[in-house]
Every structure is written in structure tokens, then in C-alpha cells.
NUSE-411611 format. One line per 4 residues: their letters; for each residue x, y, z of C-alpha. Coordinates in Angstrom, 3 decimals. Example, Ala and Ser with C-alpha at 12.3 -4.5 7.8 and 13.67 -1.06 7.14 Angstrom:
2
as) 12.300 -4.500 7.800 ~ 13.670 -1.060 7.140
This chain:
394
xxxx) -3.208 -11.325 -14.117 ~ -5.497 -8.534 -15.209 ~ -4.409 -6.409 -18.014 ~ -5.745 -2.791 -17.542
xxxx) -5.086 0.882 -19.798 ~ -7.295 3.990 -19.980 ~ -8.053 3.382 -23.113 ~ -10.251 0.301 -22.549
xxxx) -12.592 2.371 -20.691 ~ -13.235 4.026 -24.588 ~ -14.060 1.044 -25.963 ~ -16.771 -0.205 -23.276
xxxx) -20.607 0.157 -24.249 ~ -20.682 1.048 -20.572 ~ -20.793 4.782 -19.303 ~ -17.310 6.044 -18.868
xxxx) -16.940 6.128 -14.953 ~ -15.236 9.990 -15.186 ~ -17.525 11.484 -16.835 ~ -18.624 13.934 -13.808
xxxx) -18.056 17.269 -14.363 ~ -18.157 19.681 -11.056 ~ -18.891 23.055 -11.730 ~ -18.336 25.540 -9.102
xxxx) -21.361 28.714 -8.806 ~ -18.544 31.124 -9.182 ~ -17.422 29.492 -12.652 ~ -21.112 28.970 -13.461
xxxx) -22.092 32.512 -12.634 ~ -19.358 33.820 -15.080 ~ -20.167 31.515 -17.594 ~ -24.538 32.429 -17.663
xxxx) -23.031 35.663 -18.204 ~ -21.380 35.242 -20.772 ~ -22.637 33.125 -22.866 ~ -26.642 33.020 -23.401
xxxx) -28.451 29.782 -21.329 ~ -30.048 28.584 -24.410 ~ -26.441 27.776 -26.262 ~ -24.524 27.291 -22.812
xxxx) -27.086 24.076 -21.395 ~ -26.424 22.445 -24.777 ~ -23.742 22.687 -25.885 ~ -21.403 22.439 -22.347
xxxx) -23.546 20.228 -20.196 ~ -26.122 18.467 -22.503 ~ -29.246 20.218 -20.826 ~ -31.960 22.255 -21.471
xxxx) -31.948 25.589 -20.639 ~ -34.769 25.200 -18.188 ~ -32.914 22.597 -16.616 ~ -29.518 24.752 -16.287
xxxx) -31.964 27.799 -15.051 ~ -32.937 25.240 -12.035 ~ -28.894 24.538 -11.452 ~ -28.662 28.211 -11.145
xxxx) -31.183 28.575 -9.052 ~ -30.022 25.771 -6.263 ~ -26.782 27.248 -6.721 ~ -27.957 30.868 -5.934
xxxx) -26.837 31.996 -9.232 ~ -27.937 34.939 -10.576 ~ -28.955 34.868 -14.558 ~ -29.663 37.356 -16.909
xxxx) -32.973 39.060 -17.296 ~ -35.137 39.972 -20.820 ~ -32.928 41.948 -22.652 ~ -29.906 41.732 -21.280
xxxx) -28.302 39.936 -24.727 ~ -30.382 42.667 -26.663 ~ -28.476 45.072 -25.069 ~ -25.079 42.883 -25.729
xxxx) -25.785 42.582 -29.007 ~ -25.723 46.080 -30.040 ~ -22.931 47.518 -28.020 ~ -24.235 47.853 -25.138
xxxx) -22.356 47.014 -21.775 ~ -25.630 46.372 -19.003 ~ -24.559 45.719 -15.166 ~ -24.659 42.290 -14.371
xxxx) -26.533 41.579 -11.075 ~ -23.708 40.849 -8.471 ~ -23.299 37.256 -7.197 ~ -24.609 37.299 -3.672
xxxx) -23.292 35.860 -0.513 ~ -24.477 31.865 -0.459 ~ -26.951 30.451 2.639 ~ -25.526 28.456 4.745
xxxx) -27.042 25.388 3.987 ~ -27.134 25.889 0.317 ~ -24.312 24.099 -2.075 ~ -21.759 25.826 -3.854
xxxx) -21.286 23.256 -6.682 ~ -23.132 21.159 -8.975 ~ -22.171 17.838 -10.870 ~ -23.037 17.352 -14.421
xxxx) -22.661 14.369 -16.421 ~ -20.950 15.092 -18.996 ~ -21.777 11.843 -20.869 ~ -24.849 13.877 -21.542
xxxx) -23.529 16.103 -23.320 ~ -22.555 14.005 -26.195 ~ -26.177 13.766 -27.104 ~ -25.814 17.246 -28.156
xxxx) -22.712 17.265 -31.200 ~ -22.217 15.157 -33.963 ~ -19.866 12.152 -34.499 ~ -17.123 14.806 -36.216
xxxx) -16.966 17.240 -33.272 ~ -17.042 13.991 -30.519 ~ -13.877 12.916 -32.690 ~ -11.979 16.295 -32.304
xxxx) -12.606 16.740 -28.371 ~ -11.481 12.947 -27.745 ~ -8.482 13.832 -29.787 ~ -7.910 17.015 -28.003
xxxx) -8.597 15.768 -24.343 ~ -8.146 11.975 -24.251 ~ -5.031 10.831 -22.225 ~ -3.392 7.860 -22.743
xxxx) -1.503 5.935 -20.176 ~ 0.634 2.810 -21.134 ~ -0.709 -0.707 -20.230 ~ 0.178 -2.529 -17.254
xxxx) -0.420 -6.087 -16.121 ~ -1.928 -6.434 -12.553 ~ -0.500 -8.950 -10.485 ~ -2.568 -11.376 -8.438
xxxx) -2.454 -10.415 -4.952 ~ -2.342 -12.854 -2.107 ~ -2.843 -11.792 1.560 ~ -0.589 -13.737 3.782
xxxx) -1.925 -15.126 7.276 ~ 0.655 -13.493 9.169 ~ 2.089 -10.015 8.518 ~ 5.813 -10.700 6.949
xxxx) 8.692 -8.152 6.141 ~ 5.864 -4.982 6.252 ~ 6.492 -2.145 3.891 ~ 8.030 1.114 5.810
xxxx) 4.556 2.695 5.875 ~ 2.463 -0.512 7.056 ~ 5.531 -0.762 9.637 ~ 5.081 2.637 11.000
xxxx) 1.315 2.348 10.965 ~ 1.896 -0.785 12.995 ~ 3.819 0.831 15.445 ~ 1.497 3.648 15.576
xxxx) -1.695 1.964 16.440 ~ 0.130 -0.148 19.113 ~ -0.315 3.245 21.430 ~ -3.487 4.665 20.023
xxxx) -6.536 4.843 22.025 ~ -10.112 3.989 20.869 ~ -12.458 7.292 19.624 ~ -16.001 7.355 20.323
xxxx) -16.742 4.573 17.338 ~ -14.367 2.089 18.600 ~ -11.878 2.501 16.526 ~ -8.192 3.130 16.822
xxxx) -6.394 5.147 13.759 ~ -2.747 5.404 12.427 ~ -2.420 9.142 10.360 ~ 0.416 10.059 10.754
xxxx) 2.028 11.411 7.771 ~ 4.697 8.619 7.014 ~ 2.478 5.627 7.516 ~ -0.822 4.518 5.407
xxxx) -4.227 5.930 6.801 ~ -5.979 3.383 9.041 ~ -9.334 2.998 11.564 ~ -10.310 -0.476 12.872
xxxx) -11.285 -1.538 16.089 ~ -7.934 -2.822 18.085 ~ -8.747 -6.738 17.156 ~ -8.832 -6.324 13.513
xxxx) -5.869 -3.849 13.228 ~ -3.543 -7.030 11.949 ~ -5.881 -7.704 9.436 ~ -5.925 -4.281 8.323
xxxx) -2.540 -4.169 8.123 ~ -1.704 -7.505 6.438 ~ -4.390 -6.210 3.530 ~ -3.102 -2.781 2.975
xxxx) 0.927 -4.388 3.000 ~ -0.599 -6.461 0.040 ~ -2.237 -3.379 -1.874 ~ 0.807 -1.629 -1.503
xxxx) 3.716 -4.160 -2.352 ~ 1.086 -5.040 -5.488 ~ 0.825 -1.426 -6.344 ~ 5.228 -1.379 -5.914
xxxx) 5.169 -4.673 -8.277 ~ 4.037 -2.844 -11.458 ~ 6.203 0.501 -10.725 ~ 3.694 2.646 -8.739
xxxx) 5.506 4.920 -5.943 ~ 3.187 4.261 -2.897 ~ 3.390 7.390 -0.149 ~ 2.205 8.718 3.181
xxxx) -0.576 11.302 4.251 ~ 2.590 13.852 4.210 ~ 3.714 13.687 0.768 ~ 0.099 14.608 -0.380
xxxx) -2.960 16.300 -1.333 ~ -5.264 14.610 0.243 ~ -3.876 14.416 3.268 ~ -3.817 9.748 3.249
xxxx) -1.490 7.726 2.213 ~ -1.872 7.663 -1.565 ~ -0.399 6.087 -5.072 ~ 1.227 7.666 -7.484
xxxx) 0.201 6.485 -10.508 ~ 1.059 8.511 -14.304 ~ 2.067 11.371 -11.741 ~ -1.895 11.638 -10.749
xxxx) -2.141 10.974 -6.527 ~ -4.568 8.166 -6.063 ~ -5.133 8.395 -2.366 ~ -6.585 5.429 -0.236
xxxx) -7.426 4.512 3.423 ~ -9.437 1.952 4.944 ~ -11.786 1.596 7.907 ~ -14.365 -0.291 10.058
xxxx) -17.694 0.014 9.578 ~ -19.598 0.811 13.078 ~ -23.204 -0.002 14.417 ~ -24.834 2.432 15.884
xxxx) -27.959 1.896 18.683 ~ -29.446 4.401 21.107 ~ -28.607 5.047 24.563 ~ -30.935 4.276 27.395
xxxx) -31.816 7.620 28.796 ~ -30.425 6.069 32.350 ~ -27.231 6.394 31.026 ~ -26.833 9.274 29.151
xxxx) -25.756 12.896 30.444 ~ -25.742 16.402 29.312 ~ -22.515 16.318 27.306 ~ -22.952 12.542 26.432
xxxx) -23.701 11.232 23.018 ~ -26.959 9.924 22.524 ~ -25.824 6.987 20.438 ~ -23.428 4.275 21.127
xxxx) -20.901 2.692 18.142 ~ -20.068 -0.638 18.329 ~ -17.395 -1.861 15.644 ~ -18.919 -4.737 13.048
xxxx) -15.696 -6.411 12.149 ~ -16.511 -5.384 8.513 ~ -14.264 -3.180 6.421 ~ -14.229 -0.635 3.925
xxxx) -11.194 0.688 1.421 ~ -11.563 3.644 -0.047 ~ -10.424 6.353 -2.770 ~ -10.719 9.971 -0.404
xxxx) -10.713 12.350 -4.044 ~ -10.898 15.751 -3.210 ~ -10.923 17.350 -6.399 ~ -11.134 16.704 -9.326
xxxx) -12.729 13.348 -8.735 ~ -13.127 10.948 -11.419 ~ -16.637 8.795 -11.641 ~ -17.059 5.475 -10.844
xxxx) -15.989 3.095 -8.007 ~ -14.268 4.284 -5.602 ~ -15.192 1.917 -2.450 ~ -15.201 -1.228 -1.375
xxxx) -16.840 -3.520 1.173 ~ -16.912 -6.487 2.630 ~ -20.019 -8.836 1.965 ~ -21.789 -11.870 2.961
xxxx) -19.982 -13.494 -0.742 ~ -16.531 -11.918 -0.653 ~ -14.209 -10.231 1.330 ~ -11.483 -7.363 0.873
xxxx) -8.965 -9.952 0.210 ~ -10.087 -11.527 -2.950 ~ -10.634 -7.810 -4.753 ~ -7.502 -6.392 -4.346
xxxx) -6.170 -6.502 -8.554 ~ -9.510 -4.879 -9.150 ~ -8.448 -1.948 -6.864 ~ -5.719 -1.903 -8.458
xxxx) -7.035 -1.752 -11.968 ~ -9.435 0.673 -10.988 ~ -6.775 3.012 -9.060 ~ -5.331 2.552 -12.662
xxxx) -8.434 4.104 -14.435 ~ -8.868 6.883 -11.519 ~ -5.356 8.321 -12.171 ~ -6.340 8.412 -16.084
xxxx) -9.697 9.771 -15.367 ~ -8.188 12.554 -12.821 ~ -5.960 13.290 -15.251 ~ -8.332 13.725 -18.027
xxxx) -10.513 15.870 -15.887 ~ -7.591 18.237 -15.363 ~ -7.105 18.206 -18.681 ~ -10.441 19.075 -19.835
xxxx) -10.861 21.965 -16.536 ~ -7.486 23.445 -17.992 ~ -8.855 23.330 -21.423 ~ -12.316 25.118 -19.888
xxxx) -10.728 27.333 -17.801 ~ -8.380 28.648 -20.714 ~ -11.638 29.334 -23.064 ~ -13.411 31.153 -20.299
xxxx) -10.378 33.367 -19.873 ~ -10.026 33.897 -23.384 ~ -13.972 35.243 -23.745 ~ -12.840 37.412 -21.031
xxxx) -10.051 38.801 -21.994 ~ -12.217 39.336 -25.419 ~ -15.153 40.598 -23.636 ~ -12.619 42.982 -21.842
xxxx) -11.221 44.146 -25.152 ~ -14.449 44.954 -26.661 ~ -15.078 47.014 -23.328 ~ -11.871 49.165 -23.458
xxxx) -12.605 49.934 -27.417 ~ -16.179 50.778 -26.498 ~ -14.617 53.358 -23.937 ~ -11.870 54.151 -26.254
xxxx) -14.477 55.244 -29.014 ~ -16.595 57.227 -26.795 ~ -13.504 59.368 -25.581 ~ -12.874 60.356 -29.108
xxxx) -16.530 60.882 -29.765 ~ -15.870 63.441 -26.594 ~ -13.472 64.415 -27.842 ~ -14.142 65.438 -31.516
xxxx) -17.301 67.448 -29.804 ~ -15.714 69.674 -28.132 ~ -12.771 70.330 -29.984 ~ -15.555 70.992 -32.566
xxxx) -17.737 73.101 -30.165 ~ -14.279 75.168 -29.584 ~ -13.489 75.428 -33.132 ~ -16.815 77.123 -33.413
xxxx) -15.756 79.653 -30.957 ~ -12.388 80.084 -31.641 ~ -13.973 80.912 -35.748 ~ -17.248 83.274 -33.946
xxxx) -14.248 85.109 -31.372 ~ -12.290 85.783 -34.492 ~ -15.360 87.282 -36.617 ~ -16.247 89.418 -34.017
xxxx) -12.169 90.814 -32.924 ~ -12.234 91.378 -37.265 ~ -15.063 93.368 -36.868 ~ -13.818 95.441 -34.263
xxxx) -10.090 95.837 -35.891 ~ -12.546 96.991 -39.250 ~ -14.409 99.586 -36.940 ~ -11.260 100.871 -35.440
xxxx) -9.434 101.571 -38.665 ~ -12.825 103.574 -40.249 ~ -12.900 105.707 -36.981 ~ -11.012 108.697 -35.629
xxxx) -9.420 107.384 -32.334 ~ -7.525 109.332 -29.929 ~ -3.721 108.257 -29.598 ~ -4.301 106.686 -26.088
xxxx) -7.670 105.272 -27.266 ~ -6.113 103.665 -30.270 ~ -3.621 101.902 -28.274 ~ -6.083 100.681 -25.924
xxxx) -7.999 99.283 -28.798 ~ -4.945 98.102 -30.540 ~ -3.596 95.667 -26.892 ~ -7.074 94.826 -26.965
xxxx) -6.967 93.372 -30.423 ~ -3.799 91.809 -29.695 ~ -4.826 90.132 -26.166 ~ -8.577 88.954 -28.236
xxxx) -6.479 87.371 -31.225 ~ -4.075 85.138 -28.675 ~ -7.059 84.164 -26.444 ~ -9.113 83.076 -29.772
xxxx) -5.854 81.026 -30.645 ~ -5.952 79.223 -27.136 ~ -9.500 78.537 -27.868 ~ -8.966 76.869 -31.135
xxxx) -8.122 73.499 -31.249 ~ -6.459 73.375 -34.537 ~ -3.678 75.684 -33.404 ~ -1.700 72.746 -31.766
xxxx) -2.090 71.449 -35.624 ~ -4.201 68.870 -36.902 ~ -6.054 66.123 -35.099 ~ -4.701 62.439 -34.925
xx) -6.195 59.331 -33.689 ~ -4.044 58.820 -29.605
């Protein structure tokens, strides 16, 4: 019986086995952005900033050039460089280890982030797990992938496979499909035994059979390893392969992660000293740490992913004031600039109101002079700001 919780992986001196933190170049090129390399490589990933600069540049990631946090720093918004397209054989994400990063922050701020982030998972005692000689009472998913692989036709490597979405992922050669079977009906009846929900390639994420374990899918198929020799050129052909597979009777379970995936084990083989058969509570204990460590990865990516979107949403604040406070500078210019006017029109239609009153005007003249006056004192008004009253902050 092996007793098994997430938090014994805490307490090992070995590396914790999730520890691998997958940062997408779209995440990364927000984040260079952002946040200067020489604070960003410590203090997130444990690097140098040389050594994030190199990330960057495998990643195709644009970063900042001299002066750009100059700039930042006193109010200044300069154009980032766009993200361009990525090559085709480049890679769009890069794995840290995040156990690096420890290195970089004391024994008080490692504290806090366990607190924050740590998820714990109640313990559970791992059964031993005997594989019968003969396949007896199968569970509904090792019955249906029975029944599927009694019809299925070898691929290319030898192998016949049972997907389909209500039985448990499978791909052995046609003489080892009972021992297939009678392994995975003991993994799953051993995962049943201590309360985990065991499920087909259509109830999932990952598109295999898979166990639900703390509501985290741990997903799981296994296979036949192949051998692989060349072709004599007698008896190959245009559209033939140039290799031919031969199955090796040996096997191969698997954890399939897509994403997040947690660190550590996730495969097994059989060797010249043991087989598949005598590891099966490990699997189990270590499908047991996965769903912890998937869960703890989601945990801290939620955590991330809420930060970044907060120094955006800041970043965007500080860009709308910046644009608010030039309008009013705009603003207050050339209300002042029409103030000015509105004050020099009025000087000048006194001057001529003083002139007409000292001179002798002709009846018609005078009233030419006097709708003049009248027309030159309401245009002056609709030139001066103030006479929709006084200013206010909008």
C-alpha cells in the first residue's frame, strides 16, 4: 500500500517534478514590454537578463531598444515594435524552470507564494495492483476497447488501435492486445478503488481515455514500441515508405498532457528488470502528483495572467490620462488664444464707437456705423470663450 498527497512532494530534497513553467512568445512579448528585462529575468524566471534576451530571440520576440524605459519613465508613450509573423520552423514557446527562480527571493517572499499558490489535495492510500492471467469481468471501457480492436486492421507500424471515444486509448500489435488490455483493466479498477472517476477519449481534453483525479483530467494511453530497419531498394516504390516497423513486444504507458503539463514522469517502459505489471501503484501515485501539479500550474498561470492584466489595465489608465491632459492643455490654448481676440476685437469696436460719437455723421451713415457696432460686439462675444461662463475641468 503506498500512501501518496501533494504535499509530500514539498517536503522532498528532490526538485519538485512541476516546476516547468511554459511561456508562450505572445505572453512573453507583452511581458518584455512591460516590464524592463533586467527586473523581469529575475525576478519571474530566475535568469539573467542576457539569458532571457536569448529566449527572446529563439522565440522571435521583439525587445525594447536604448531608451525606450527613458522615454517610459517620464511620460512618454514610444511605439513598441510589432510582434512579427513566426518562421515556420521556429518555436512559439519556451519552458522555464521555475525551481530557478527561487534562487532569486528570500525565505519570507518563498513563504508567501507557497501560501498563495500551493494546493493541497487529501491523502489517499494506493492499493497494490495485481494483473490477472486472464482478462475477468473487464471494466465498460476495457470491454469496448476489446471489442473494438477485434475488427481493427494493422497501420503501417504493426499495430492495431482502439480510440474510440467510450473505450481507453490503445496500440499494440494484434498478439499482445490481451495483455494490453488485462494491464490497463488493472490501472483502471485500481484508479476506481480509491474514488477516481476513470473516462473515455470523449469525455475529455485530451482527446484519451483519462482519470479524473481532484477534478484535474489525468489522461493515459499505452502502446507498442516498434523497430524500425530500411527497405531494400528492390522492394520499395514511389509512394512506398522507405522504412519497415516491426512491433518489439515491449510496451509503453503514458501521460498525453497537453497543457499545462506538470514536470516529472510521465512514461513508462518495459525493461530487461521489470515489466509494466509490477509499476502500476507508482502510476498511480504519480497520476496522483500530476493532477496536484496541473492544478497548481493553473493556479499559478491564473494568478500570472491576472497580474499581467492588471499592469495593463494600469498601463492603459496612465495612457487615457496622458491623452486626457493633453486635450485640456489644447484646450486651455486656444480658449486662451480666443480670449485674446475676443479682448483685441473689443478694443478696437470701442475705438470705433469713441470715433463715431466725436464725429459729425450723416443720419444714414450713423446707422450704418451704429449695425456695424452692433454686428462687431455679438461676433466678439462668439469669439470669447468666457461668454458660455467660466471654465470647468469635463
Amino acid at each position: 500500500m503506498v500512501r501518496a498527497t501533494c504535499a509530500d512532494r514539498w517536503s522532498r530534497h528532490e526538485p519538485d517534478p512541476f516546476s516547468l513553467m511554459e511561456v508562450h512568445r505572445e505572453t512573453l512579448y507583452e511581458e518584455v514590454w512591460e516590464t524592463p528585462l533586467s527586473r523581469l529575468a529575475p525576478e519571474k524566471y530566475g535568469i539573467s537578463d542576457v539569458g532571457l534576451r536569448k529566449v527572446c530571440e529563439k522565440l522571435h520576440v521583439p525587445t525594447p531598444p536604448r531608451g525606450y524605459w527613458a522615454k517610459r519613465q517620464h511620460g512618454k508613450d514610444p511605439p513598441k515594435e510589432p510582434l512579427p509573423d513566426l518562421p515556420e520552423d521556429a518555436t512559439e514557446a519556451h519552458t522555464f524552470d521555475s525551481t530557478e527562480t527561487s534562487t532569486s527571493k528570500d525565505s519570507g517572499s518563498q513563504e508567501d507564494d507557497a501560501e498563495d499558490s500551493h494546493v493541497e489535495a487529501s491523502p489517499i492510500e494506493i492499493p497494490e495492483i495485481t494483473v490477472d492471467p486472464h482478462l475477468k469481468n473487464p471494466h465498460p471501457l476495457i470491454r469496448n476497447a476489446r471489442n473494438a480492436l477485434k475488427d481493427a486492421q494493422p497501420d503501417t507500424y504493426g499495430r492495431v488501435q482502439a480510440s474510440t471515444g467510450k473505450a481507453v486509448r490503445v496500440s499494440v500489435s494484434p498478439s499482445e492486445t490481451g495483455r494490453a488490455l488485462r494491464i490497463l483493466d488493472a490501472l483502471v479498477k485500481g484508479a476506481q478503488s480509491v474514488g477516481w472517476p476513470v473516462r473515455g477519449a470523449s469525455a475529455g481534453k485530451h482527446g484519451v481515455s483519462h482519470f479524473v483525479i481532484a477534478d484535474e483530467e489525468v489522461p493515459f494511453r499505452i502502446t507498442e514500441r516498434t523497430s524500425r530497419e530500411e527497405k531494400p531498394e528492390s522492394e520499395r516504390s514511389l509512394l512506398d515508405r522507405k522504412y519497415r516497423y516491426s512491433p518489439t513486444g515491449q510496451f509503453r504507458l503514458e501521460f498525453p498532457f497537453n497543457h499545462p503539463k506538470p514536470r516529472g514522469q510521465k512514461k513508462w517502459r518495459d525493461t530487461e528488470t521489470r515489466d509494466l505489471e509490477d509499476v502500476l501503484p507508482s502510476i498511480l501515485e504519480r497520476a496522483h502528483e500530476a493532477a496536484c501539479g496541473v492544478k497548481e500550474r493553473r493556479e499559478e498561470q491564473r494568478q500570472f495572467q491576472r497580474k499581467l492584466q492588471e499592469k495593463i489595465e494600469k498601463r492603459k489608465e496612465r495612457r487615457r490620462r496622458r491623452k486626457e491632459e493633453k486635450r485640456r492643455h489644447e484646450k486651455l490654448e486656444e480658449e486662451a488664444e480666443r480670449w485674446s481676440k475676443a479682448r483685441s476685437l473689443r478694443e478696437y469696436i470701442r475705438e470705433v464707437r469713441s470715433r463715431a460719437e466725436r464725429e459729425e455723421l450723416a443720419p444714414q451713415k450713423r446707422k450704418e456705423v451704429e449695425e456695424w457696432l452692433e454686428w462687431a460686439e455679438a461676433h466678439a462675444d462668439r469669439v470669447d470663450p468666457l461668454s458660455d461662463g467660466l471654465p470647468t475641468l469635463e
